[in-house]
N, CA and C atoms as an extended XYZ file, in Angstrom:
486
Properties=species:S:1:pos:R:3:atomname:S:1:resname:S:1:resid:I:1 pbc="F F F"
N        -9.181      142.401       72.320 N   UNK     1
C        -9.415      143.146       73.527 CA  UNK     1
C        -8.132      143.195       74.350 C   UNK     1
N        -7.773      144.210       74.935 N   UNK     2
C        -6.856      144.402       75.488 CA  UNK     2
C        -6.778      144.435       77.099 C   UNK     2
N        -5.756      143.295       77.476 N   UNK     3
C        -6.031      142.959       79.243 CA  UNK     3
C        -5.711      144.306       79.696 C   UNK     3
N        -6.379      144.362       81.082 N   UNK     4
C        -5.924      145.620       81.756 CA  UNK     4
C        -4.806      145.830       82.693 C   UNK     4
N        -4.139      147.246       82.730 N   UNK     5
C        -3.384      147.100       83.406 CA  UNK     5
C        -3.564      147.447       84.940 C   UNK     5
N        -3.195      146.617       85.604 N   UNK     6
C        -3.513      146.600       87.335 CA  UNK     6
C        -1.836      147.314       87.985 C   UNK     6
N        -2.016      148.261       88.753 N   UNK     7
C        -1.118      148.793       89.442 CA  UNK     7
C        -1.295      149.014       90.520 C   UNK     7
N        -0.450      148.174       91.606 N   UNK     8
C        -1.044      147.898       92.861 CA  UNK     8
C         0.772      148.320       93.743 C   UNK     8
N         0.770      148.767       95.094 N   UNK     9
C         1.816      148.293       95.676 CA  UNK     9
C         2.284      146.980       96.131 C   UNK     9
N         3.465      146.564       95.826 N   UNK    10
C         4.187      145.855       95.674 CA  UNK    10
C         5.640      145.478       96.685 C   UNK    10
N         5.848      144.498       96.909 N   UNK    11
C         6.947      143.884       98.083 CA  UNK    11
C         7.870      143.894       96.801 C   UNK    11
N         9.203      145.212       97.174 N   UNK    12
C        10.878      144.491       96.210 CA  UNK    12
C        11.346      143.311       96.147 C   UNK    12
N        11.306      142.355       97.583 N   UNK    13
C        11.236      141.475       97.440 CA  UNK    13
C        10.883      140.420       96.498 C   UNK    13
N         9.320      140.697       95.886 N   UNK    14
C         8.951      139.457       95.638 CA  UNK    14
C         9.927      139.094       94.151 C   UNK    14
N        10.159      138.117       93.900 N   UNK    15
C        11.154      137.589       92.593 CA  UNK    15
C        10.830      138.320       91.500 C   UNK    15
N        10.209      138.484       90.687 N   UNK    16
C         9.633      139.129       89.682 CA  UNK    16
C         9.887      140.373       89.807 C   UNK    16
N         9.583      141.175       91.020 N   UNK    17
C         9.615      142.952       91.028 CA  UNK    17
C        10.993      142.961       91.653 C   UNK    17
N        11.976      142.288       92.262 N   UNK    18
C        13.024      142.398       92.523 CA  UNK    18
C        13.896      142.119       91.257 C   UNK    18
N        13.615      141.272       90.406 N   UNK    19
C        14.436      140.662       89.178 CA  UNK    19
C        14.419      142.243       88.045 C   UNK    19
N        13.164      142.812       88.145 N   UNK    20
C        13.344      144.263       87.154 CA  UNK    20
C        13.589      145.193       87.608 C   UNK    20
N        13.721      145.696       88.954 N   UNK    21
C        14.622      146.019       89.763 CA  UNK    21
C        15.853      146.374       89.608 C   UNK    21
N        16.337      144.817       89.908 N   UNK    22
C        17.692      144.544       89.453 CA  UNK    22
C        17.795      144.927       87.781 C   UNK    22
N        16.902      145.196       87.182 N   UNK    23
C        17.573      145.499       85.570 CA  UNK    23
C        17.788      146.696       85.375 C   UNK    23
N        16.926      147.574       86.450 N   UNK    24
C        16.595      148.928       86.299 CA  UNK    24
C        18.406      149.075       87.244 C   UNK    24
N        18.749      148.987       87.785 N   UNK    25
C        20.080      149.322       88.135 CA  UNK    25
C        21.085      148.894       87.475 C   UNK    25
N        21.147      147.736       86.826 N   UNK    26
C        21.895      147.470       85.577 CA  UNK    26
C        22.045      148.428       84.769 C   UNK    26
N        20.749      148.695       83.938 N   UNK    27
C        20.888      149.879       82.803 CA  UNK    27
C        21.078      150.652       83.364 C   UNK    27
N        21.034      151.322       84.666 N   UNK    28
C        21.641      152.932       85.122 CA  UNK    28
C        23.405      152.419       85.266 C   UNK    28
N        24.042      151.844       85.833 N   UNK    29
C        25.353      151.562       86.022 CA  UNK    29
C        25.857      151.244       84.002 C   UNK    29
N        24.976      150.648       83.253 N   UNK    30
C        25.236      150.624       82.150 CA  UNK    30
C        25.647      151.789       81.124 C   UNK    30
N        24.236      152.739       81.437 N   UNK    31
C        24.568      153.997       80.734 CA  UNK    31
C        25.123      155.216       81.354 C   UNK    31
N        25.247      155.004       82.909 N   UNK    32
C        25.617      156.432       83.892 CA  UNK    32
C        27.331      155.625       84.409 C   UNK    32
N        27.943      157.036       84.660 N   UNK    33
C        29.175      156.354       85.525 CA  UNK    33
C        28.991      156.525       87.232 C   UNK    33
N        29.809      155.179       87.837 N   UNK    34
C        28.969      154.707       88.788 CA  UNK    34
C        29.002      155.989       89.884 C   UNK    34
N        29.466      157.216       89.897 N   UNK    35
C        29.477      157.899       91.116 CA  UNK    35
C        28.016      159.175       90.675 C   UNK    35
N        27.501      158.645       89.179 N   UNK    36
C        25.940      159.476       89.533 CA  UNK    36
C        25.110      158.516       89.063 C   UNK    36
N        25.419      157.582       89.570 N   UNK    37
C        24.117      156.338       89.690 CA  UNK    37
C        23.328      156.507       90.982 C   UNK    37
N        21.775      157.101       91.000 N   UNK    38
C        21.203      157.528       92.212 CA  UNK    38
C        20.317      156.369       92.018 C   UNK    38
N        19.919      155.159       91.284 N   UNK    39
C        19.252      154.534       91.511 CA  UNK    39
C        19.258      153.263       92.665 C   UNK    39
N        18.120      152.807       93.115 N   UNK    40
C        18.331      152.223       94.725 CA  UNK    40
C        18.388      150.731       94.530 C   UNK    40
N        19.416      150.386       95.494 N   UNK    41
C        18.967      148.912       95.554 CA  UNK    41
C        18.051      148.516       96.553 C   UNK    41
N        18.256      147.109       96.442 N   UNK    42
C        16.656      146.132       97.273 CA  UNK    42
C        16.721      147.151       98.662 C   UNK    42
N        17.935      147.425       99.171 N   UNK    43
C        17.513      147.560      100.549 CA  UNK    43
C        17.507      149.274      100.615 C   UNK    43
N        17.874      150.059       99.840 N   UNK    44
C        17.189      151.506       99.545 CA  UNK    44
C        15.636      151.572       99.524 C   UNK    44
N        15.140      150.569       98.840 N   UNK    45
C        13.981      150.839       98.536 CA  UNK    45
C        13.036      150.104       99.358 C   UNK    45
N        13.397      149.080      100.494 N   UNK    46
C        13.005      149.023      101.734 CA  UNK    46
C        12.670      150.261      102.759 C   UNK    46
N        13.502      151.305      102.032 N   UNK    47
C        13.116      152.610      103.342 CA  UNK    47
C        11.143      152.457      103.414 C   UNK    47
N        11.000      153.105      104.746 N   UNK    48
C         9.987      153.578      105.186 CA  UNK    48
C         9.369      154.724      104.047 C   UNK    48
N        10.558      155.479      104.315 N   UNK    49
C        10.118      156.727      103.004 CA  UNK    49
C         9.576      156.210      101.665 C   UNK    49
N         9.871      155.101      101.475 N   UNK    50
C         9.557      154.411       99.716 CA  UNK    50
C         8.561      153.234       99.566 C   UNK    50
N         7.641      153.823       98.388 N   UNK    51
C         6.197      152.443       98.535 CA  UNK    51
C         7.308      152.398       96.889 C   UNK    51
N         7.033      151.498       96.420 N   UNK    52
C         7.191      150.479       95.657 CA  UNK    52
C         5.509      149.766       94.774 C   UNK    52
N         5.486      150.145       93.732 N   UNK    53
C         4.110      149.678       92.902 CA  UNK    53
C         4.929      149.156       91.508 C   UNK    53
N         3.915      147.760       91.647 N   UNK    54
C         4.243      147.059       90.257 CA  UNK    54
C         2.911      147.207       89.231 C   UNK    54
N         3.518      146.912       87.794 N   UNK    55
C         2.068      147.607       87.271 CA  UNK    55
C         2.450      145.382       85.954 C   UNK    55
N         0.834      145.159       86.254 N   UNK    56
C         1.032      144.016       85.819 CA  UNK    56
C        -0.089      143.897       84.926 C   UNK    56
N         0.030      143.046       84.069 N   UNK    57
C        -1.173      142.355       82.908 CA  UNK    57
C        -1.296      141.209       82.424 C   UNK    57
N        -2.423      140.814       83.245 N   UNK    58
C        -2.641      139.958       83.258 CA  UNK    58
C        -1.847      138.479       83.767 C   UNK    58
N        -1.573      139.297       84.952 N   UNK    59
C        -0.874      138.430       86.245 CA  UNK    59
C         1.112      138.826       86.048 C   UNK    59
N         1.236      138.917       84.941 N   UNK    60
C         2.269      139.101       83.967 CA  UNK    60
C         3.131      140.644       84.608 C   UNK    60
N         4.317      140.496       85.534 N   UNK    61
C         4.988      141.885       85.808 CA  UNK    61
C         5.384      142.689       84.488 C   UNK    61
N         5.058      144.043       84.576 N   UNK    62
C         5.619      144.666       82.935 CA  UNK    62
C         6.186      145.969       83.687 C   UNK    62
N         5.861      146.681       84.711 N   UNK    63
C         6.884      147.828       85.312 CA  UNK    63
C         6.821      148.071       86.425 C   UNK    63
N         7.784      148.408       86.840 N   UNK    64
C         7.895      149.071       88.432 CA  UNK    64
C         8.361      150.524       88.437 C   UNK    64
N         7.857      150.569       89.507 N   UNK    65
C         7.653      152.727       89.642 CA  UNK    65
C         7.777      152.156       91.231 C   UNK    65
N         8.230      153.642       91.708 N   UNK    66
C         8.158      153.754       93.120 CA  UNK    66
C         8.252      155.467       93.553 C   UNK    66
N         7.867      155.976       94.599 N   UNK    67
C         7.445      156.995       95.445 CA  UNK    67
C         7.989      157.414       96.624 C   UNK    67
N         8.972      158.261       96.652 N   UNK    68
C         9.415      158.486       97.756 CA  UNK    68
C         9.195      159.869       98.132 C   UNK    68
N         8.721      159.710       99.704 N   UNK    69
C         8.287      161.090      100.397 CA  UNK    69
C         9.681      161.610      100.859 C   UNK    69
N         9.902      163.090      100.013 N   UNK    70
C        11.044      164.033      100.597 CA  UNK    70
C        10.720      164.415      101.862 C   UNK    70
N         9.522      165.152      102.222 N   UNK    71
C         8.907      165.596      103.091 CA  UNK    71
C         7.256      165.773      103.181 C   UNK    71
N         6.395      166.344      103.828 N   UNK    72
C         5.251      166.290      103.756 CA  UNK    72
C         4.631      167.167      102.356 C   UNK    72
N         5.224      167.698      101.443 N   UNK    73
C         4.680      168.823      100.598 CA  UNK    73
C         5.960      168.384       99.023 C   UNK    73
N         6.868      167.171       98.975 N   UNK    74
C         7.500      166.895       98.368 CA  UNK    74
C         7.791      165.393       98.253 C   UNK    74
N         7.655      165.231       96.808 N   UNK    75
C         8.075      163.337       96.456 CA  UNK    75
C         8.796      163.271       95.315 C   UNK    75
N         9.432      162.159       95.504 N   UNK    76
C        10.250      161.687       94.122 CA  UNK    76
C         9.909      160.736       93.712 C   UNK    76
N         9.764      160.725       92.277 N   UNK    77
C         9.824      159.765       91.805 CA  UNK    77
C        11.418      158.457       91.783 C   UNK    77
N        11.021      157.355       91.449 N   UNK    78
C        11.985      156.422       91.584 CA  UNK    78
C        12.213      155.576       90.962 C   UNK    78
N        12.941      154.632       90.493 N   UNK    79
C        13.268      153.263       90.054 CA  UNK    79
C        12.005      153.009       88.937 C   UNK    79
N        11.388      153.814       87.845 N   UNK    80
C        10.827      153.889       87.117 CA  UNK    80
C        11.365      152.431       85.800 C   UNK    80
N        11.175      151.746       85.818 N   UNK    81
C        11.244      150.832       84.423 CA  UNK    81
C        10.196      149.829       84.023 C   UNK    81
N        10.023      150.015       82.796 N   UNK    82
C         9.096      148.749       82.096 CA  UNK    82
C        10.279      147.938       81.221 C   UNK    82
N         9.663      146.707       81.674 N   UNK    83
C        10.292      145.654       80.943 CA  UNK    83
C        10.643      145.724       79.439 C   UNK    83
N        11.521      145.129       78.637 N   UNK    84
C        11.716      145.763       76.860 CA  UNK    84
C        10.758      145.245       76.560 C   UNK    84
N        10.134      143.976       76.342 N   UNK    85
C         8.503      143.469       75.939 CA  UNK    85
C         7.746      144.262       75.632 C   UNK    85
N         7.494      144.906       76.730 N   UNK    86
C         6.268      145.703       77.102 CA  UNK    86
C         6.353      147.651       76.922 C   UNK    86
N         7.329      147.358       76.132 N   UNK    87
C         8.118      149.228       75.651 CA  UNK    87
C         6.668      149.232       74.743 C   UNK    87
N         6.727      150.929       74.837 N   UNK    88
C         6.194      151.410       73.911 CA  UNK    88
C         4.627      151.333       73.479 C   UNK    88
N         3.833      150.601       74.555 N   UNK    89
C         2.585      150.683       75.093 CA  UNK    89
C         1.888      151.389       76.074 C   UNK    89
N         2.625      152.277       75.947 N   UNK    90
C         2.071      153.375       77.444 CA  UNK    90
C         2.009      152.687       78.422 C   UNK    90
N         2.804      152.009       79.170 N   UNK    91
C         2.749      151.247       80.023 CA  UNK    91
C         3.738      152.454       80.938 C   UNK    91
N         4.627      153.191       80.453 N   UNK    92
C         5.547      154.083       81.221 CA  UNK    92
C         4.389      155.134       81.681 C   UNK    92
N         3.362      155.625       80.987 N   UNK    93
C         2.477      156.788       81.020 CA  UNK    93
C         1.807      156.113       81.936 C   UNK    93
N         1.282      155.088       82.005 N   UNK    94
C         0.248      154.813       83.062 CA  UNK    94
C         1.047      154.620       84.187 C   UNK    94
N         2.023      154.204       84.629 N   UNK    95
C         2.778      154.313       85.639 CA  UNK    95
C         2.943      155.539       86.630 C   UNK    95
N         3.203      156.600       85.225 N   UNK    96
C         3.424      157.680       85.824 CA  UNK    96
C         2.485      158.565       86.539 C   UNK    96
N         1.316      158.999       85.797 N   UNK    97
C        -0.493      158.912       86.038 CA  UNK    97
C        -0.408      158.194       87.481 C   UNK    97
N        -0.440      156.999       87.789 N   UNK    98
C        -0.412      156.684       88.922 CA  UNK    98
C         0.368      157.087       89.963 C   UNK    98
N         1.840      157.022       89.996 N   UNK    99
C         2.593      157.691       90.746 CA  UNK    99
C         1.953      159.326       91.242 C   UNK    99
N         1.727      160.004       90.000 N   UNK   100
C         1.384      161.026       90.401 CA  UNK   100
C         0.082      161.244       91.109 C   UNK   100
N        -0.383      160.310       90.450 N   UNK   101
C        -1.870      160.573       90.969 CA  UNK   101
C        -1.955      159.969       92.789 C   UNK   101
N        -1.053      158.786       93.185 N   UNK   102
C        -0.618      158.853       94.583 CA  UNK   102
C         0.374      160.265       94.987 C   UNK   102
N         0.732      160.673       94.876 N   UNK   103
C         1.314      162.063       95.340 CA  UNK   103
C         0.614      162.844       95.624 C   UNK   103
N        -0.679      163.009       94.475 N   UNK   104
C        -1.561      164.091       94.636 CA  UNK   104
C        -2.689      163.850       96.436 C   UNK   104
N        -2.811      162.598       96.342 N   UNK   105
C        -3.485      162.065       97.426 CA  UNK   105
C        -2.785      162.001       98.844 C   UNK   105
N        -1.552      161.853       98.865 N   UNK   106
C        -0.528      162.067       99.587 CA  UNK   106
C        -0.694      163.470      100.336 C   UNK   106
N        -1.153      165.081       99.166 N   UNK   107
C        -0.851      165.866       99.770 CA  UNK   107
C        -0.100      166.594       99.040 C   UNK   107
N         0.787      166.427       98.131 N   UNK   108
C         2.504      166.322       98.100 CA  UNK   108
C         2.203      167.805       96.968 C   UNK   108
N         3.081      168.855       96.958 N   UNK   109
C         2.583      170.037       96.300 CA  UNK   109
C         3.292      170.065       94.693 C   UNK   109
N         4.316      168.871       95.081 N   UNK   110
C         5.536      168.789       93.939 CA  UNK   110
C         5.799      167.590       94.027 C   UNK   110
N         6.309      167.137       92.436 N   UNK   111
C         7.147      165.741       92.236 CA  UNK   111
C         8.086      165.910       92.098 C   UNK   111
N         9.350      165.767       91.764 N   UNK   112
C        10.932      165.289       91.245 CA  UNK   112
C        11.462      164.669       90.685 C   UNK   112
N        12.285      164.408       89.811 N   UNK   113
C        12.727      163.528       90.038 CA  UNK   113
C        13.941      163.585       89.148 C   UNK   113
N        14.854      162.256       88.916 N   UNK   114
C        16.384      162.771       88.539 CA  UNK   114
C        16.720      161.104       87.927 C   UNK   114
N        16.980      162.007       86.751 N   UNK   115
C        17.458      161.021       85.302 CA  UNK   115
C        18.519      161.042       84.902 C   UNK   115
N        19.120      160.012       84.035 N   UNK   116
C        20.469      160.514       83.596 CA  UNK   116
C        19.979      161.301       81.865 C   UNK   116
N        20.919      162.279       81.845 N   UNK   117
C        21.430      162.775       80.946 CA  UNK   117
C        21.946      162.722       79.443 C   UNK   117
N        22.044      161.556       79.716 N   UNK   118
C        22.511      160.848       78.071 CA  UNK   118
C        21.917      160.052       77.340 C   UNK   118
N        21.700      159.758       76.358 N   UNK   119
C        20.860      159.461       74.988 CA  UNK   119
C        19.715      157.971       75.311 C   UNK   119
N        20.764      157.552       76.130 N   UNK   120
C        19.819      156.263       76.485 CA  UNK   120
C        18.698      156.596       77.672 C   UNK   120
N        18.663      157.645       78.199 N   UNK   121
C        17.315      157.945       79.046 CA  UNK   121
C        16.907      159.249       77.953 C   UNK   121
N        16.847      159.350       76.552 N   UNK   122
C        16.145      159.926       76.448 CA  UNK   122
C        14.306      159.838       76.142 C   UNK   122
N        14.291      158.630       75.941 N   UNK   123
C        12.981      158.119       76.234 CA  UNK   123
C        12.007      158.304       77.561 C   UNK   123
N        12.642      158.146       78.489 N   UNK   124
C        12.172      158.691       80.010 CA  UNK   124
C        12.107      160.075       79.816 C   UNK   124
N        13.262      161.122       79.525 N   UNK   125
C        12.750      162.158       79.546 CA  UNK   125
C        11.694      163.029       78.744 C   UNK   125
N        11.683      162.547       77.529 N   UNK   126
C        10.350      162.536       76.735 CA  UNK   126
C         9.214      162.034       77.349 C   UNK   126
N         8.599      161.066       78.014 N   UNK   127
C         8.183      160.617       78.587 CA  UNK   127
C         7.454      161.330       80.259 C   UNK   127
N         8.393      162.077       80.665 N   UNK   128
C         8.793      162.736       81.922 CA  UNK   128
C         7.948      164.148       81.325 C   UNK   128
N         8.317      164.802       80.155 N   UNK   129
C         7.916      165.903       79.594 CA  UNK   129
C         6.010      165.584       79.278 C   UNK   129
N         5.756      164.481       78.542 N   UNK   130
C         4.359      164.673       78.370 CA  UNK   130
C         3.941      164.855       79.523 C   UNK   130
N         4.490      164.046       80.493 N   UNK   131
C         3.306      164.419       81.832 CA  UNK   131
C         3.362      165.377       82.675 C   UNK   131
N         4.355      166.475       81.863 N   UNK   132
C         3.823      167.841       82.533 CA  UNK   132
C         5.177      167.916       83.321 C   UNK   132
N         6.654      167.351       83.607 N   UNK   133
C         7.333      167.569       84.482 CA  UNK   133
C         8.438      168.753       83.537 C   UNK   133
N         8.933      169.598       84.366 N   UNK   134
C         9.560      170.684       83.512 CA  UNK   134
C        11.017      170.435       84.634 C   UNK   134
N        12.126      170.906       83.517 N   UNK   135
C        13.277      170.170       83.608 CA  UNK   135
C        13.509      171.653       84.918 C   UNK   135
N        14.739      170.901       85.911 N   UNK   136
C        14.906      172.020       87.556 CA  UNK   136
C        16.030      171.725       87.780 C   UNK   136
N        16.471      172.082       89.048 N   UNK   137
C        18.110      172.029       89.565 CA  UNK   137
C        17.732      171.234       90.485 C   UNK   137
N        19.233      170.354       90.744 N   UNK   138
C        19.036      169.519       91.833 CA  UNK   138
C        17.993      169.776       93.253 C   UNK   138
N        17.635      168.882       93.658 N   UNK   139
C        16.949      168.986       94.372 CA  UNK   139
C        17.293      167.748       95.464 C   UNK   139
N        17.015      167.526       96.917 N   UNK   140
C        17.261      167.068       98.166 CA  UNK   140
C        18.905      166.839       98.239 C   UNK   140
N        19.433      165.724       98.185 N   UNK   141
C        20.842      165.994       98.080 CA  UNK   141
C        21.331      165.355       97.441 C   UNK   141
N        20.788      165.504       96.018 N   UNK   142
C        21.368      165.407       94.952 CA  UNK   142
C        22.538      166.392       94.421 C   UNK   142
N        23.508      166.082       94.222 N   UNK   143
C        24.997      167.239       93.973 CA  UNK   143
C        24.643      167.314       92.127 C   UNK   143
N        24.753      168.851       91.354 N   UNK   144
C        24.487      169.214       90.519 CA  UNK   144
C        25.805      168.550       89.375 C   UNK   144
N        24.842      167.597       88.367 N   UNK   145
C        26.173      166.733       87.543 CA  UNK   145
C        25.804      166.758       86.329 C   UNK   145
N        26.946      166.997       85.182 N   UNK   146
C        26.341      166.833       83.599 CA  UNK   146
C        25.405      165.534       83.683 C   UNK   146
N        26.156      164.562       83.944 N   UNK   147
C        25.086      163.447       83.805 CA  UNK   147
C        23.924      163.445       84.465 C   UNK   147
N        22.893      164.167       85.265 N   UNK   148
C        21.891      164.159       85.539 CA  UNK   148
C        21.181      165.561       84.686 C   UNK   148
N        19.930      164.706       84.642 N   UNK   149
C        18.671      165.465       84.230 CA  UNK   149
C        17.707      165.688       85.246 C   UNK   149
N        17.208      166.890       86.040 N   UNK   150
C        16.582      166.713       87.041 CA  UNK   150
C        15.470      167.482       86.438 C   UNK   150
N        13.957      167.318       86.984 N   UNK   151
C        12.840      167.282       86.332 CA  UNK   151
C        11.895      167.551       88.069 C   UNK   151
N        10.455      168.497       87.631 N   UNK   152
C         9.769      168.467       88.544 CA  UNK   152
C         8.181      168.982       88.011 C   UNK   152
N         7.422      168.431       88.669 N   UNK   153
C         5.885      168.504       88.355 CA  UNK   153
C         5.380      169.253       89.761 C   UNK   153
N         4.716      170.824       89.440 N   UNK   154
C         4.152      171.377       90.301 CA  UNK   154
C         2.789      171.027       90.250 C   UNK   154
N         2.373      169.913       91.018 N   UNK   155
C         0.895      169.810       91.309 CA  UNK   155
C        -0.158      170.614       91.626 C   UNK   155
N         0.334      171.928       91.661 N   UNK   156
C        -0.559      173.058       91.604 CA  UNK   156
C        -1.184      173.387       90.136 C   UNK   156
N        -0.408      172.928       89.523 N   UNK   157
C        -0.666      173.465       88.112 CA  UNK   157
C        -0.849      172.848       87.282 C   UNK   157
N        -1.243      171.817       87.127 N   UNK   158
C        -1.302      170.454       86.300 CA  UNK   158
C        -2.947      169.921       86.079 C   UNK   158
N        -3.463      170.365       85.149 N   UNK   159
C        -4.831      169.753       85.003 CA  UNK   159
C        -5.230      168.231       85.039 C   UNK   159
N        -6.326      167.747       85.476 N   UNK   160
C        -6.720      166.410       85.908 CA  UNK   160
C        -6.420      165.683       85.179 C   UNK   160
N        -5.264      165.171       84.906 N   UNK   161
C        -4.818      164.129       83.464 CA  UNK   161
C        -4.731      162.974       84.666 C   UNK   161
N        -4.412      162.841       85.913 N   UNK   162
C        -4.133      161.529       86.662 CA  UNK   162
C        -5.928      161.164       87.504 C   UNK   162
């Protein structure tokens, strides 16, 4: 039987969701060069604008996702990573389902969001594609770069998968 996964919002702070965090900016400075690294640290993702959700099993942290309001009718997605353990269990899909499915409740008419470009996020963007996000041009003030992949989900148009 398989434990369930609980996805709740979450303090960056706490050790555990700050420690994968911190990995999720590692691997972006790892595979991106550092002037289109848009991913946030601890105190980015302190904004007001940004909830922060950890998705856990069985007490056990396995990913963090986070949500940031552009404006009242627009969100981005954020700081998206599951732990290597826990790859390849739909643990990224249910994340995302959730994220979106808070957006939808939010209001929010559209998602966003902005990946890197090169071989090592191509898993995210595969990933990004099942759930309906279709690849766009920069968006808020993001400056248009080979190394980014920018991506968006019109919640108008997206059947009840979240």
């Amino acid at each position: 039987m398989t434990v369930p996964l609980v996805v709740e919002v979450a303090d960056p702070r706490i050790d555990d969701v700050r420690a994968l965090l911190e990995r999720h900016l590692a691997f972006a400075f790892e595979h991106t060069a550092p002037e289109d690294v848009y991913a946030l640290d601890l105190d980015g993702l302190l904004s007001p604008a940004i909830t922060v959700f950890a998705a856990r099993r069985d007490g056990r942290l396995v990913a963090v996702g986070a949500l940031k309001e552009l404006d009242g009718t627009h969100g981005e997605l954020k700081s998206m990573h599951t732990c290597q353990a826990a790859r390849g269990q739909g643990i990224g899909r249910v994340m995302v389902e959730h994220l979106v499915g808070v957006a939808r409740a939010r209001g929010y008419e559209r998602v966003s969001l902005e990946t890197g470009a090169m071989d090592a996020f191509a898993p995210a963007r595969a990933l990004y594609r099942r759930a309906g996000f279709k690849p766009s041009g920069p968006f808020a003030d993001y400056p248009d770069s080979p190394n980014s992949a920018f991506m968006t989900l019109d919640l108008g148009s997206v059947d009840a998968r979240s």
